[in-house]
Backbone bond lengths (Angstrom), bond angles and torsions (degrees), N, CA, C in turn:
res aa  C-N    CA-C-N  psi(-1)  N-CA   C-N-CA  omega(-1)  CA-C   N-CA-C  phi
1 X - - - 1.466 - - 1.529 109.58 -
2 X 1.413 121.54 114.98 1.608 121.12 176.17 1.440 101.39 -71.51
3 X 1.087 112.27 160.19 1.428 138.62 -179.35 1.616 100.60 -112.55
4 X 1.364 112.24 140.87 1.692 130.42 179.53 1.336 108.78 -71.35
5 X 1.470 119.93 93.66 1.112 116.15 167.48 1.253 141.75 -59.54
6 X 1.557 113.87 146.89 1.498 112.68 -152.93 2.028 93.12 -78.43
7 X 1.456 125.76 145.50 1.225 117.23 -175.99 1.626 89.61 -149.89
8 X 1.434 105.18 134.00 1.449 124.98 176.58 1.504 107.11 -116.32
9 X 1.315 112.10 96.13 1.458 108.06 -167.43 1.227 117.38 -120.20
10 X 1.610 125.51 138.77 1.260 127.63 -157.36 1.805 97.68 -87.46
11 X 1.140 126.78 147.01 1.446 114.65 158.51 1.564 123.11 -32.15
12 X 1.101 135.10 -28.90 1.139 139.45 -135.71 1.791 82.73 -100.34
13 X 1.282 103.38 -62.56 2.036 129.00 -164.39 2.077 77.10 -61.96
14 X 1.030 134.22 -77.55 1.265 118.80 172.95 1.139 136.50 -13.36
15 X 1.652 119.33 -54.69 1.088 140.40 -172.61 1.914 117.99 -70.70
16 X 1.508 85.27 -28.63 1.856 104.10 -166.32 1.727 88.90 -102.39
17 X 1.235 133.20 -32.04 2.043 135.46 165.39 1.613 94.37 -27.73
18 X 1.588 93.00 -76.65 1.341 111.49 -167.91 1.185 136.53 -65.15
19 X 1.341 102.63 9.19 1.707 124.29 -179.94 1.594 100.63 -121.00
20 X 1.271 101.12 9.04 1.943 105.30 168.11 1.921 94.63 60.38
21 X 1.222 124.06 47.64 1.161 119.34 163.88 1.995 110.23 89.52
22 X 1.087 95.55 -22.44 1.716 101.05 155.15 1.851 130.31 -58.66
23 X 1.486 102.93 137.07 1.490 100.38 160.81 1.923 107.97 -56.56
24 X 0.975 110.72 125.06 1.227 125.11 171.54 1.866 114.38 -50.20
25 X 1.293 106.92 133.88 1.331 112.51 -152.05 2.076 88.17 -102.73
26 X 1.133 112.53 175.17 1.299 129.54 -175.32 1.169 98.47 -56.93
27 X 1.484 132.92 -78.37 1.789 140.52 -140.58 1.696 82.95 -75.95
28 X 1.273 127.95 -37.69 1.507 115.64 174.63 1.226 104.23 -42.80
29 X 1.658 112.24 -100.20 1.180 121.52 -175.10 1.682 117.14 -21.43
30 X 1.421 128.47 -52.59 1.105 124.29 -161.80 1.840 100.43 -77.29
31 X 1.312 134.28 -25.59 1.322 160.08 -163.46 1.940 94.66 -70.14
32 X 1.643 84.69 -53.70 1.970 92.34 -168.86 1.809 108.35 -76.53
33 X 1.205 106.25 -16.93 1.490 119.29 -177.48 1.362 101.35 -73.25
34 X 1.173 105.88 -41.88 1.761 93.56 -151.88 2.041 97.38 -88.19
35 X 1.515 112.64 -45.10 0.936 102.18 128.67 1.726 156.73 32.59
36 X 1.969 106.69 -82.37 0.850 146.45 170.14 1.421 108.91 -65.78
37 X 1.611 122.16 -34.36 1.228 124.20 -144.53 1.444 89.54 -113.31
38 X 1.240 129.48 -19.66 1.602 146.67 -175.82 1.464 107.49 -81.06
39 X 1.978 115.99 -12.98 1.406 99.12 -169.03 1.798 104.35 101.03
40 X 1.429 131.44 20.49 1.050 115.50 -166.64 1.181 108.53 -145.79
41 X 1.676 135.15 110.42 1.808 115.67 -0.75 0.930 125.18 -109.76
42 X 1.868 105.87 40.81 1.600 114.65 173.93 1.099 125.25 -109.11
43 X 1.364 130.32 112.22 1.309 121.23 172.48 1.575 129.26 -69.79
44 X 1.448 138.58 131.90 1.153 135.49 -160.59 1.020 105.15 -34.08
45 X 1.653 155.19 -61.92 1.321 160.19 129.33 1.634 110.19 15.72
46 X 1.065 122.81 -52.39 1.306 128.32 -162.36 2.004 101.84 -97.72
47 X 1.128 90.93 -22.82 1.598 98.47 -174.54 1.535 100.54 -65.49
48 X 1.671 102.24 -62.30 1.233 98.84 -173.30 1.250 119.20 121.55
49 X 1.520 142.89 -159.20 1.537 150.45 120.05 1.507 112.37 -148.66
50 X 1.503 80.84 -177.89 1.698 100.87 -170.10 1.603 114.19 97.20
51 X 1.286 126.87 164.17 0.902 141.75 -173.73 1.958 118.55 -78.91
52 X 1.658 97.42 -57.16 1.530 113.10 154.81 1.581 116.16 -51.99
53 X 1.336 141.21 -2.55 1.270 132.88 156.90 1.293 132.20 -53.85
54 X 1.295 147.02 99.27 1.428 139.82 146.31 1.150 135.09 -74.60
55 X 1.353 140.09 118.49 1.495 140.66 -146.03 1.490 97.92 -106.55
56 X 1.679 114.39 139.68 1.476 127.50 171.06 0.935 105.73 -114.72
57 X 1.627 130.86 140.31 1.604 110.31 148.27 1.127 111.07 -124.33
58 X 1.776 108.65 178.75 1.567 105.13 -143.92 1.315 95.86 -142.13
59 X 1.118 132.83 -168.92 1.523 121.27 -164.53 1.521 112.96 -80.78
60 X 1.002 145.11 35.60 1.537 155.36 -164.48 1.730 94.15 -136.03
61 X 1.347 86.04 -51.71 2.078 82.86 -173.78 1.563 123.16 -84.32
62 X 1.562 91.61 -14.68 1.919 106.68 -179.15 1.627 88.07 -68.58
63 X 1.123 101.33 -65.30 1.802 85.52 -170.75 1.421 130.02 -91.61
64 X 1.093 115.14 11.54 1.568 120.68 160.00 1.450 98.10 -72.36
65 X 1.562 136.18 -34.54 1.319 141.62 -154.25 2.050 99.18 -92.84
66 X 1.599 85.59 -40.85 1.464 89.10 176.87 1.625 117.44 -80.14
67 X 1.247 134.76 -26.84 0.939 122.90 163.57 1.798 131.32 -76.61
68 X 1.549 97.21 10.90 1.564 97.90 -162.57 1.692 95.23 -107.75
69 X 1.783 103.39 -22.04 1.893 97.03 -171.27 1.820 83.50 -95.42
70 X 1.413 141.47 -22.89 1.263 125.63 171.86 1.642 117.56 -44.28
71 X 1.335 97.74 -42.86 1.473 105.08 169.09 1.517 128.52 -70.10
72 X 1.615 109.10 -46.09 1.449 117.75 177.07 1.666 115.71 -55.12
73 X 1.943 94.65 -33.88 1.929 96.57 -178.28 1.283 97.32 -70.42
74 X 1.064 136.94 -28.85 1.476 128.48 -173.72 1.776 113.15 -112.32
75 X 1.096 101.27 60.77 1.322 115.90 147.49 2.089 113.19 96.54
76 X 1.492 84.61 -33.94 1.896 94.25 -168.81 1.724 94.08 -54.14
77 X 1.345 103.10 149.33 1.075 126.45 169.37 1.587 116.85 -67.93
78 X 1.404 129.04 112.81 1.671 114.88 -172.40 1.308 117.96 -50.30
79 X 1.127 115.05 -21.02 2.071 115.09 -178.32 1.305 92.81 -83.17
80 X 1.288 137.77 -2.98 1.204 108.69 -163.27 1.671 108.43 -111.54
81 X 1.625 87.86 -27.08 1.392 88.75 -176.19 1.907 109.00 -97.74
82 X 1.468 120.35 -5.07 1.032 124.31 138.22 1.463 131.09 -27.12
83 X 1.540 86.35 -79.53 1.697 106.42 -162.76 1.875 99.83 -53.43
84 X 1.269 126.20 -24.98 1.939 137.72 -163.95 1.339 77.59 -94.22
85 X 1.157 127.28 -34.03 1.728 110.80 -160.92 2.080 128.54 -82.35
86 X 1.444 81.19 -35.72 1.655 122.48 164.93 1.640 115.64 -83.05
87 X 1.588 120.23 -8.65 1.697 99.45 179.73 1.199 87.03 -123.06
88 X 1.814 140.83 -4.65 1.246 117.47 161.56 1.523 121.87 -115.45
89 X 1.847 111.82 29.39 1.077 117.67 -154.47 1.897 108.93 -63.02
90 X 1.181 115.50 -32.76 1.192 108.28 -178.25 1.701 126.01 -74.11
91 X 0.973 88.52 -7.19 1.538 118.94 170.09 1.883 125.97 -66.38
92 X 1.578 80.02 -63.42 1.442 110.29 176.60 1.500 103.02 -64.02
93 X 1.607 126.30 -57.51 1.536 113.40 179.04 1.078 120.29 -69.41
94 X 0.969 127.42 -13.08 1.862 124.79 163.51 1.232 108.07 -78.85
95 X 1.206 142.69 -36.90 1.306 127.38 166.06 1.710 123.00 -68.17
96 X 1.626 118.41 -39.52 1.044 119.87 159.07 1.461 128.02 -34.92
97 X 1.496 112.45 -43.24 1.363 121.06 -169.91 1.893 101.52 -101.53
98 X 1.260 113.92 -0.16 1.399 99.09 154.69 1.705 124.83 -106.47
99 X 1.083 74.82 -12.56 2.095 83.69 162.76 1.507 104.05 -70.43
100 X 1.043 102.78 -60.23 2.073 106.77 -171.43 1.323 90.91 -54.79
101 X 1.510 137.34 -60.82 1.728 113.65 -152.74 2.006 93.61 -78.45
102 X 1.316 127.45 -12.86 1.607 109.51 -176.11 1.777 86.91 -99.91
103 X 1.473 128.94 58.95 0.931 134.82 158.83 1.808 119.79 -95.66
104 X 1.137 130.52 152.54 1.296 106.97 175.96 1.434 107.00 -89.23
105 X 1.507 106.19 144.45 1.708 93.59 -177.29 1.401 151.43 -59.58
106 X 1.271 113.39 -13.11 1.436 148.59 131.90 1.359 115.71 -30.90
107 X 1.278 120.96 -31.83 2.011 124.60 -171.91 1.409 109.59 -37.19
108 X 1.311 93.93 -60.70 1.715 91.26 -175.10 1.261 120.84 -65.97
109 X 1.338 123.13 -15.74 1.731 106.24 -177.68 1.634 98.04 -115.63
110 X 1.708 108.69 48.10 1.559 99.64 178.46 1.536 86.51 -95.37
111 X 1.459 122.85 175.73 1.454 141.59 -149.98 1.324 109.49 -78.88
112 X 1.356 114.46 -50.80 1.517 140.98 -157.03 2.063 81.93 -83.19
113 X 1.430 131.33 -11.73 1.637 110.61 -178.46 1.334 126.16 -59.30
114 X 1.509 106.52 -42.93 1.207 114.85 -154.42 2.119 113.89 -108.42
115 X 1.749 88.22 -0.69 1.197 85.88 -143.41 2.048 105.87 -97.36
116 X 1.348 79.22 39.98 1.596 92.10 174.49 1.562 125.51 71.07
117 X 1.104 132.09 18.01 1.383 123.61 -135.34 1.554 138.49 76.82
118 X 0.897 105.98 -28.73 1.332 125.19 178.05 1.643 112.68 -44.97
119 X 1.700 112.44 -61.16 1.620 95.89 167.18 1.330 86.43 -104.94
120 X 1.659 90.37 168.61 1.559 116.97 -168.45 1.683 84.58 -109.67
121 X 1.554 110.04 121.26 1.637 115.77 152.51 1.568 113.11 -63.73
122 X 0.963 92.08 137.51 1.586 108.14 156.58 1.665 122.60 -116.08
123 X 1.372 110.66 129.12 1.783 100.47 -161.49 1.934 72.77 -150.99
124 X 1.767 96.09 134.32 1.071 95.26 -162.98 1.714 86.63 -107.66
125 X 0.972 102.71 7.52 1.886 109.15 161.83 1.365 137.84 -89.37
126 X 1.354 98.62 -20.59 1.490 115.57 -179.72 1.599 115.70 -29.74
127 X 1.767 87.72 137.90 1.547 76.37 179.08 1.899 86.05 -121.10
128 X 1.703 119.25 162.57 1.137 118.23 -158.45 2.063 86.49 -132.50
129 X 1.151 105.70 161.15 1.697 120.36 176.61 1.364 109.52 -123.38
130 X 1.366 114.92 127.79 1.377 119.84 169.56 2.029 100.74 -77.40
131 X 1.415 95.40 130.84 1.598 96.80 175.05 1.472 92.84 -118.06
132 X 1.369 166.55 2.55 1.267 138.26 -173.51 1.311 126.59 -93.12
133 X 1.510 133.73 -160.51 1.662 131.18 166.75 1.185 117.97 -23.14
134 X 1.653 111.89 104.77 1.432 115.29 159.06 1.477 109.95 -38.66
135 X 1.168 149.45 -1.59 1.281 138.25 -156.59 1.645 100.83 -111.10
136 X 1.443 132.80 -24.34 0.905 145.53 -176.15 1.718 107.27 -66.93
137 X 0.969 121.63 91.14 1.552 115.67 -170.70 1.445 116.92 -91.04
138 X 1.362 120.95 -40.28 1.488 136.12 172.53 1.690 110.78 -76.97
139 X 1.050 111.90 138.85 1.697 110.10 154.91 1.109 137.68 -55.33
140 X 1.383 120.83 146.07 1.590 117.68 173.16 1.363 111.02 -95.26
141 X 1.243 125.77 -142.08 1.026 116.88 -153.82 2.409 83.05 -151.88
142 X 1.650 85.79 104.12 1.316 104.23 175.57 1.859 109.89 -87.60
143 X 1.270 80.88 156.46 1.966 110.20 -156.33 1.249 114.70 -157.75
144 X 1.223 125.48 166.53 1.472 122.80 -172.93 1.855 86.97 -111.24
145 X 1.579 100.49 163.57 1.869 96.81 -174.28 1.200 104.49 -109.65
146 X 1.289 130.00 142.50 1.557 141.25 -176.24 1.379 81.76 -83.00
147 X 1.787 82.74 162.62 1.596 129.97 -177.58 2.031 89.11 -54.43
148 X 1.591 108.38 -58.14 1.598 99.03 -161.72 1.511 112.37 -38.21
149 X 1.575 114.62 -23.73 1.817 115.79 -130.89 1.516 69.08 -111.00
150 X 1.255 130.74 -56.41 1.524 115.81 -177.87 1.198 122.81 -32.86
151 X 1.611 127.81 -50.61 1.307 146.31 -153.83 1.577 98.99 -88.56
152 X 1.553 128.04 -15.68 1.172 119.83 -163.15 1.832 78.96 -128.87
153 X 0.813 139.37 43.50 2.031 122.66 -171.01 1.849 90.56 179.11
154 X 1.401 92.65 135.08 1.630 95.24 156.24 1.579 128.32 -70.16
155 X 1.008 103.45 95.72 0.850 101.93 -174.09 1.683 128.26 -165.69
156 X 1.088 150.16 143.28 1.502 152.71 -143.92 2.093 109.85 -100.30
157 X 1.570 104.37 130.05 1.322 79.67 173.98 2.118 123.19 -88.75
158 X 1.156 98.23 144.80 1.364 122.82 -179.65 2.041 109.05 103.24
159 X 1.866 104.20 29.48 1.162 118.00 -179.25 1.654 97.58 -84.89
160 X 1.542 122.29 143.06 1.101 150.03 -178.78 1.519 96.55 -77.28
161 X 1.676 124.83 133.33 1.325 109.94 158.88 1.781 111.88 -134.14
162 X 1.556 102.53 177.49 1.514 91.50 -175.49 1.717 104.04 -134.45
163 X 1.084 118.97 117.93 1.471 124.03 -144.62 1.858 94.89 -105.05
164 X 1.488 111.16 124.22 1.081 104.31 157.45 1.466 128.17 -134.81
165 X 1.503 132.16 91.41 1.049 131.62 -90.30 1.742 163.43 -2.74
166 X 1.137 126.91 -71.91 1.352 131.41 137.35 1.977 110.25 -76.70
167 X 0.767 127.52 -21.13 1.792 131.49 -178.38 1.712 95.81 -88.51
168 X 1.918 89.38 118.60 1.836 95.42 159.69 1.507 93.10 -115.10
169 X 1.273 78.03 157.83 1.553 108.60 178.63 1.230 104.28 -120.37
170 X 1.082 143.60 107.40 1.879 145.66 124.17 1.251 115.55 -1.84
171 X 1.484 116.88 108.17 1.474 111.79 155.33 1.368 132.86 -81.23
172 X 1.560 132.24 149.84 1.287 95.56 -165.16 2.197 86.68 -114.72
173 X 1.493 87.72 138.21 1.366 107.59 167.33 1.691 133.30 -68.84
174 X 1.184 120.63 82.86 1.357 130.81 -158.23 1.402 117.63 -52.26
175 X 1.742 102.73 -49.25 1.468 102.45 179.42 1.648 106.52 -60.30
176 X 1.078 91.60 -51.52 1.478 116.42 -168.96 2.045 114.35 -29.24
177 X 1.737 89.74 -53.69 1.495 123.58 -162.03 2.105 96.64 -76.85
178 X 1.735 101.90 -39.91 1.245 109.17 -176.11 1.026 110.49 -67.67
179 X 1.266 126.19 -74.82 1.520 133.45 177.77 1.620 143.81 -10.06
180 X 2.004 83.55 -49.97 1.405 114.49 178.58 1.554 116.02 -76.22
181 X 1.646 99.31 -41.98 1.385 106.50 174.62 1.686 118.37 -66.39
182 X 1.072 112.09 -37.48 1.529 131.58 -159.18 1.803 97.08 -68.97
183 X 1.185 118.88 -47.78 1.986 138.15 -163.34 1.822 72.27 -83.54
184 X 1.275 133.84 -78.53 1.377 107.55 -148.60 1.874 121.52 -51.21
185 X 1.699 87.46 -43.69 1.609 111.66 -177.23 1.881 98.89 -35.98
186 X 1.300 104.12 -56.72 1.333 111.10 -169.85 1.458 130.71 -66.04
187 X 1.433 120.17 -6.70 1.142 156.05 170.56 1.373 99.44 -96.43
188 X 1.700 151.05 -43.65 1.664 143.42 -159.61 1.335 101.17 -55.82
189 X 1.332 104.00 119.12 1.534 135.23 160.18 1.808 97.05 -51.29
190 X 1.417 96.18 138.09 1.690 110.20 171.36 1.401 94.69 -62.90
191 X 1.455 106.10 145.87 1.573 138.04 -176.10 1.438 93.16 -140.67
192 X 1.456 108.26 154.48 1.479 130.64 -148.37 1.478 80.68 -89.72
193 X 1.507 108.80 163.93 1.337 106.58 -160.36 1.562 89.49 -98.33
194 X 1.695 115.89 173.40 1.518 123.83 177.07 1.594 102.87 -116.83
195 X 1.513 100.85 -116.16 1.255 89.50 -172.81 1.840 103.51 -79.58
196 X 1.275 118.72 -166.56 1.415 144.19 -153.63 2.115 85.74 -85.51
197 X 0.932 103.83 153.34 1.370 99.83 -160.97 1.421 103.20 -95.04
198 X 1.321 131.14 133.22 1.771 135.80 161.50 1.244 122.02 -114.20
199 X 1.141 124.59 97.13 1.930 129.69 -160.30 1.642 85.67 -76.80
200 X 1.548 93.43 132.17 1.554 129.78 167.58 2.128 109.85 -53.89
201 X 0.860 124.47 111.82 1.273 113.63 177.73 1.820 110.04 -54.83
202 X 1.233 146.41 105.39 1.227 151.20 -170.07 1.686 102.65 -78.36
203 X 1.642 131.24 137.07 1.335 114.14 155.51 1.415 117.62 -70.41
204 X 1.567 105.86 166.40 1.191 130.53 -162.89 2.015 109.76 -68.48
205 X 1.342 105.42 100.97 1.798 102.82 170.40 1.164 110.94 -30.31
């Protein structure tokens, strides 16, 4: 069973995780900003104030952040998958961090981690998050998305969707989303520091 590693991460080492080892491209950066301003994956508490503040995040906020632009690249609206992300956040990191330790310890250096999309994991455990309209109360009716819907939709092939009539919705894949983020994070090249650093209080493993 791996244990959740402790990660002090500069915006910058964040920014380049989530770009699978890439300099971070524009619609990223501008994607994680706005984001930022929605509550995402800092809670006012964790943000902080003052000017002398420098912000870290740590493995609770890498993937609250990573599971929120998985959604935004594929189509969810950022308020939307914000606003689901921020009213069950304490929720969501306790489950995050019990998926990672019932991981096999091997997870991170399986083939399909690092390799951009390129292979498609298959995890017959996966657990998936609805991110869209709080207003949607009933389920749709989940499916895997053909090649057509890829080529015409943002979206990845062997992506999970949740159909409510003509409207799909993207599920977002947790192990999937964790994993990837977690192997790059651990690899981020030092980035120049910003502001003065304020460690996020983390819940208790």
């Amino acid at each position: 069973m791996p244990s959740v590693p402790h990660l002090d991460l500069t915006y910058g080492q964040v920014a380049w995780a989530l770009c699978h080892g890439q300099a971070p491209d524009r619609r990223t950066l501008d994607a994680m900003r706005y984001l930022r301003q929605l509550g995402v994956p800092l809670s006012a508490e964790e943000q902080g104030s003052g000017s002398g503040n420098r912000l870290s995040y740590s493995f609770d906020q890498l993937i609250e952040i990573a599971a929120a632009l998985y959604a935004v690249r594929r189509g969810i609206k950022p308020r939307h998958a914000a606003a689901a992300l921020v009213a069950d956040r304490a929720a969501f990191r306790k489950l995050c961090r019990s998926q990672f330790k019932a991981c096999p310890l091997a997870a991170l250096e399986a083939p399909w981690v690092k390799s951009a999309g390129k292979i498609l994991p298959t995890m017959a455990d996966e657990r998936f998050l609805r991110l869209h309209e709080r207003s949607q109360t009933t389920a749709g009716r989940i499916e895997s998305m053909s090649l057509e819907e890829v080529l015409g939709y943002q979206a990845g092939l062997g992506d999970q969707v949740e159909r409510y009539g003509q409207t799909v919705y993207v599920l977002v894949p947790i192990r999937r989303v964790m994993l990837e983020a977690v192997a790059w994070a651990l690899v981020a090249p030092v980035t120049p520091p910003g502001r003065k650093s304020k460690k996020a209080v983390a819940p208790a493993t």
